[in-house]
DRENROVEX-497536 format. One record per residue (C-alpha): x, y, z. Coordinates in pm, whole numbers, plus 50000, padded with zeros to 5 digits. Each point is the difference from the previous one (the first is absolute). Layout:
N
XYZ;...
This chain:
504
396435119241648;498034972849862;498404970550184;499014967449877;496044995750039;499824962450038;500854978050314;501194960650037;498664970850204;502214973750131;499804980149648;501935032649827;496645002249769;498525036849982;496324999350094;497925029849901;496455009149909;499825030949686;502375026450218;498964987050351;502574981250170;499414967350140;501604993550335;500604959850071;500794995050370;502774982150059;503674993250223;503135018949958;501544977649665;503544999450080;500594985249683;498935035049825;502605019250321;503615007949909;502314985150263;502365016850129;503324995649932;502974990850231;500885033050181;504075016049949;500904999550389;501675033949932;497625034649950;500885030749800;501385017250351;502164971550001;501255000949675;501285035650055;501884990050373;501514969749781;501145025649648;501035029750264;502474977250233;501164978249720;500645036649864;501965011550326;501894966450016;501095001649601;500915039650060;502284993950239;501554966549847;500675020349684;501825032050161;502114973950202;500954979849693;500465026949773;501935023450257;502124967850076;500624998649557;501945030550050;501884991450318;498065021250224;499644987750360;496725012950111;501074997750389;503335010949958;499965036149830;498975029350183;496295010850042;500265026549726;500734973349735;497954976650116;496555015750106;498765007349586;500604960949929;497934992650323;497315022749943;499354996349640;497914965350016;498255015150270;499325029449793;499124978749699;497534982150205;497985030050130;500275015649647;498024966949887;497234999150288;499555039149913;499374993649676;497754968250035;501904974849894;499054981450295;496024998749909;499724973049770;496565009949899;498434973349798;499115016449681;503425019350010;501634996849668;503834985350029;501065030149802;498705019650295;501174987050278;503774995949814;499215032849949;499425008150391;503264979850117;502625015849741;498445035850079;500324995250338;503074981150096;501525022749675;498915033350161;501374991750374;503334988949877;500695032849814;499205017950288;502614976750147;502525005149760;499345037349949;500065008550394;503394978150039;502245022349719;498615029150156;500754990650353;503274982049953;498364966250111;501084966049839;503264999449892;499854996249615;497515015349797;500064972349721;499974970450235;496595016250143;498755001449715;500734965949865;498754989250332;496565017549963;499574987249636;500504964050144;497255004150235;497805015749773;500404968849756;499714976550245;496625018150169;498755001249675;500624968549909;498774983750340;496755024149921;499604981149644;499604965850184;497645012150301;497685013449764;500134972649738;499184973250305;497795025350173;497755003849630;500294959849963;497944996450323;497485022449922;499174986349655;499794968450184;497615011450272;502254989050297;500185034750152;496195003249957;497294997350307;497434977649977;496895025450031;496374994849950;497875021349967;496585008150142;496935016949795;499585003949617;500615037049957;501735025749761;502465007650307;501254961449927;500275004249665;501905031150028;502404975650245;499954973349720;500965020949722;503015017350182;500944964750153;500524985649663;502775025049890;502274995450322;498784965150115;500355011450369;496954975150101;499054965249897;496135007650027;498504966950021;496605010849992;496905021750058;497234991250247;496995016850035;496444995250217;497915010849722;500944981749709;496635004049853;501445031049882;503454993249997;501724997049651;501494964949946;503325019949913;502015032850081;502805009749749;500814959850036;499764991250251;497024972650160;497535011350283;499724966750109;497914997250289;498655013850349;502035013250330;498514973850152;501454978749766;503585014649990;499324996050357;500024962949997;502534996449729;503274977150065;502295024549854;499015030850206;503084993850229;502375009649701;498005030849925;502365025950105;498075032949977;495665003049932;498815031549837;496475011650056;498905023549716;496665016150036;498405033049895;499285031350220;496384993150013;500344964050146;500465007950382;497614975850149;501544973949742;503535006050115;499264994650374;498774968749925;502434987849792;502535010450235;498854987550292;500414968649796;503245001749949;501425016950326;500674968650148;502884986549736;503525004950085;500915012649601;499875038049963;496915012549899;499885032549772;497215021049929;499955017949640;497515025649913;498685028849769;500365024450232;496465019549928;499205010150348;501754972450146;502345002850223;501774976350256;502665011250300;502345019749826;502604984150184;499464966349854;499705020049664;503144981349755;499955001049576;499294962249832;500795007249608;498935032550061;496844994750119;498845012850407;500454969250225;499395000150360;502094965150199;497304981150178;501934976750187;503934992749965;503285008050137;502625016149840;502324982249808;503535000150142;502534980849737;503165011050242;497944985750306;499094968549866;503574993049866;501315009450357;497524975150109;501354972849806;503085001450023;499725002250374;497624965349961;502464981849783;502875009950194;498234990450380;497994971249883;503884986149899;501515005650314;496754987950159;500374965949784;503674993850059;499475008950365;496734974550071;501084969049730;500694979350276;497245009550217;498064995649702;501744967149887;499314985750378;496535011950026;498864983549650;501864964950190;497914998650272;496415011849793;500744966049834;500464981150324;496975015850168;496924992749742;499624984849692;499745026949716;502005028849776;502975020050177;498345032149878;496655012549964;498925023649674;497085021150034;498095021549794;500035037250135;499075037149866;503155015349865;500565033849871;497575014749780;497394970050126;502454975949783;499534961950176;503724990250104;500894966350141;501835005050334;502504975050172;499304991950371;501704971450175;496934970850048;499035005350340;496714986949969;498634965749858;500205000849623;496515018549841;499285005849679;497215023050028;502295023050221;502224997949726;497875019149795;499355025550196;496884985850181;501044996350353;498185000150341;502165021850213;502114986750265;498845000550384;501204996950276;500914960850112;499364995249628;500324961549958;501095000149628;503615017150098;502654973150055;502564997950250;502725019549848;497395022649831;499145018050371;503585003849998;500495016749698;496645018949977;501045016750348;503485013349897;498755009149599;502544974949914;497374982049744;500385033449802;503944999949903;499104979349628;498155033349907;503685014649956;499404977349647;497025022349981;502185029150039;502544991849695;497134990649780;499185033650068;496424989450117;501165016150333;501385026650184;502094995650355;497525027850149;496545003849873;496184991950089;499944962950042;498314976149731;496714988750106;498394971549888;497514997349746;496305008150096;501485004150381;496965005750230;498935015150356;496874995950145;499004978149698;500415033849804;502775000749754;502725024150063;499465023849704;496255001850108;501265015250359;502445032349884;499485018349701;503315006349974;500994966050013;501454994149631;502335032050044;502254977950226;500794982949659;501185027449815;503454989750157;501794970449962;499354975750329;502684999150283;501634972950187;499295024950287;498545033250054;498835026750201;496834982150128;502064970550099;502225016250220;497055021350141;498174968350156;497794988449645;501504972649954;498384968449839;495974988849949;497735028950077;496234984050149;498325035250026;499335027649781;501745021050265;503044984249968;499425000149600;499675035750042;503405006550214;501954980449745;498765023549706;500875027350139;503564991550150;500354990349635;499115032749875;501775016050225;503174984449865;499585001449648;499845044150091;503304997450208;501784973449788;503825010049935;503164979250044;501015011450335;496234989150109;500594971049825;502864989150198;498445009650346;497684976249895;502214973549922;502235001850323;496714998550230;498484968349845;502144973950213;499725018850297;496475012749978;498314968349860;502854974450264;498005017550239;496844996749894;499144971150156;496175005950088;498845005049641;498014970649817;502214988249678;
């Protein structure tokens, strides 16, 4: 592996002395920083929900069709006849996820993975076929065949498209995470070098504390700055995924670093050599084939978070066509009560740390500063909340214009709530208080949630409170699940219409 031995300053010029390299101290230059890209709202997992029901769907479509071709009435011959025709896209489609056609691994040739489907749907309908003479089953042994041979053509041909649009976005980098990565070691350039064949990452960057002896490249990629720096970068809320690479002999260096890092909500993995180092072999996963150990991170759960939205988009609908004219009377009389907007847009912490603007109903006189996130927190008596404001602050009903939030997708019906921007307690800022703090953003912000209904509901003065919050937060994000989701949703109106003593 070879390194580049010169480093550059802000300007892009090279500065060295003979072989010594000559450090110039300056900012993170985002000029010199790949951005990174739009994200593709859908993952690799999925991808292969979408290609295996679409798959399921066009089975079935084709047996009915073709069946129908030779004027055989599914639903109206006996069971004997019948059951080979119903069974063989069923058997097709477990032949395919047997044989992998389902993994869509990004540096899988398309001769491969036609390869995979035609093997597999191929192989399960000639057990179909074969099983069906011997037993007596279907009727027709030419029909079931001509049958099978359809499906076969049109799985194959439905294959030929999936992996066609499924290569197109990888060449494209719209199914690649935004990583960055963290120390200038062999360990990233072994993660560079296999990343370039399959293009599973957009790596934006390399950071490093000690870039006094840090190459200016790895295998082409920039080490651009400091972690403080990546720290304080704009763009760290689309950074989907940080990986720490250090060698076995850098203990006292790792701790460090990840104490650092610890505190943001994107998953943090650590990649090593593995001479004599060893973390929890729990934790213990493969990253291009190198030992990584997950630092901080939940699972990813592609069938959850669909569930999730769906159940959002299809609530937050119901929720809107329910409360337009509540809504449509409420924005009437904020007009007639104070001069100012109907609705108030704040900057808050979204997921990943990612500033969102939220919609409130104005309840308060119009501020700018609070607009941006700087806000003194209300008290009680407060004298900037107008007349209908108490009103609505009480019953939550300032909150119904985040179900925009919620179809923007900036939202969830259940999570942690948003919090303002450099929110404080005791004159402490929030994030100072818990360590844990950030995690509550590696999921999407809720209309409600568990803390809500549990009594935490709106400004928090001490770092008790702060503390209470955090953890109800935390303790949803483990228990999360639809069915939880929807207990939480049918308490809100009665838990928070009778939650008349807390200060909103």
């Amino acid at each position: 592996m070879t390194y580049h031995s010169s480093k550059a300053d802000k300007s892009g010029q090279v500065s060295t002395t003979g072989t010594r390299v000559e450090i110039i101290p300056a900012q993170l230059d985002t000029d010199t920083v790949r951005k990174p890209p739009r994200r593709f709202p859908i993952d690799r997992s999925g991808i292969r929900y979408l290609a295996r029901s679409m798959d399921i769907v066009l089975g079935l479509t084709l047996i009915f069709v073709a069946c129908s071709s030779f004027g055989i009435q599914l639903f109206d011959i006996s069971l004997k006849i019948a059951l080979p025709y119903v069974i063989a896209p069923i058997a097709a489609f477990f032949g395919m996820r047997m044989a992998g056609a389902y993994w869509f691994i990004y540096d899988e040739r398309a001769s491969t993975h036609m390869v995979r489907t035609v093997w597999g749907a191929g192989c399960a309908l000639v057990v179909i076929n074969v099983l069906s003479r011997l037993l007596g089953f279907g009727g027709d042994p030419g029909i079931l065949t001509y049958v099978s041979a359809t499906l076969l053509l049109g799985f194959t041909a439905l294959h030929a498209h999936y992996i066609v649009a499924f290569k197109s976005l990888v060449r494209s980098g719209r199914l690649s995470e935004n990583v960055a990565i963290i120390g200038a070691t062999q360990a990233a350039g072994e993660v560079i070098r296999k990343n370039a064949a399959i293009r599973e990452m957009n790596i934006l960057g390399i950071f490093d504390d000690r870039l006094d002896r840090a190459p200016s490249q790895i295998n082409g990629i920039d080490v651009i700055g400091t972690v403080d720096e990546l720290l304080q970068w704009e763009d760290l809320p689309r950074i989907d995924r940080i990986i720490v690479t250090v060698t076995s002999t850098a203990q006292d260096r790792v701790r460090k670093m990840i104490d650092k890092l610890r505190g943001l909500p994107q998953e943090i993995i650590l990649v090593m050599d593995l001479d004599g180092f060893a973390p929890e072999s729990t934790s213990v996963a493969a990253i291009s084939d190198l030992p990584a150990a997950y630092i901080s991170g939940a699972p990813r759960d592609a069938r959850r978070a669909a569930v999730k939205r769906i159940m959002d988009i299809v609530l937050a609908s119901g929720m809107l066509l329910a409360f337009a004219p509540v809504m449509l009377v409420i924005a009437m009389l904020i007009k007639l009560d104070s001069p100012g907007p109907i609705f108030f847009r704040q900057k808050r912490h979204g997921f990943n740390n990612k500033q969102i603007r939220v919609w409130k109903f104005r309840s308060m006189r119009p501020d700018k500063k609070a607009e941006e996130g700087r806000i003194q927190q209300t008290e009680a008596n407060d004298s900037r909340i107008t007349r209908i404001g108490k009103f609505l602050r009480r019953t939550s009903l300032d909150e119904l214009p985040q179900l925009f939030n919620i179809f923007a997708g900036d939202m969830s019906l259940v999570g942690p709530r948003p919090h303002p921007i450099s929110m404080t307690a005791e004159e402490v800022e929030v994030h100072n208080i818990v360590a844990e703090y950030a995690h509550r953003h590696r999921m999407k912000p809720g209309l409600s949630g568990w803390a809500q209904i549990n009594g935490s509901r709106g400004p928090v003065h001490s770092a008790d409170e702060v503390r209470e919050r955090v953890r109800l937060d935390m303790e949803y994000m483990e228990r999360a699940g639809f069915w939880f989701d929807l207990y939480i949703v049918l308490m809100t109106a009665p838990r928070l219409l009778g939650d008349s003593d807390a200060i909103r």
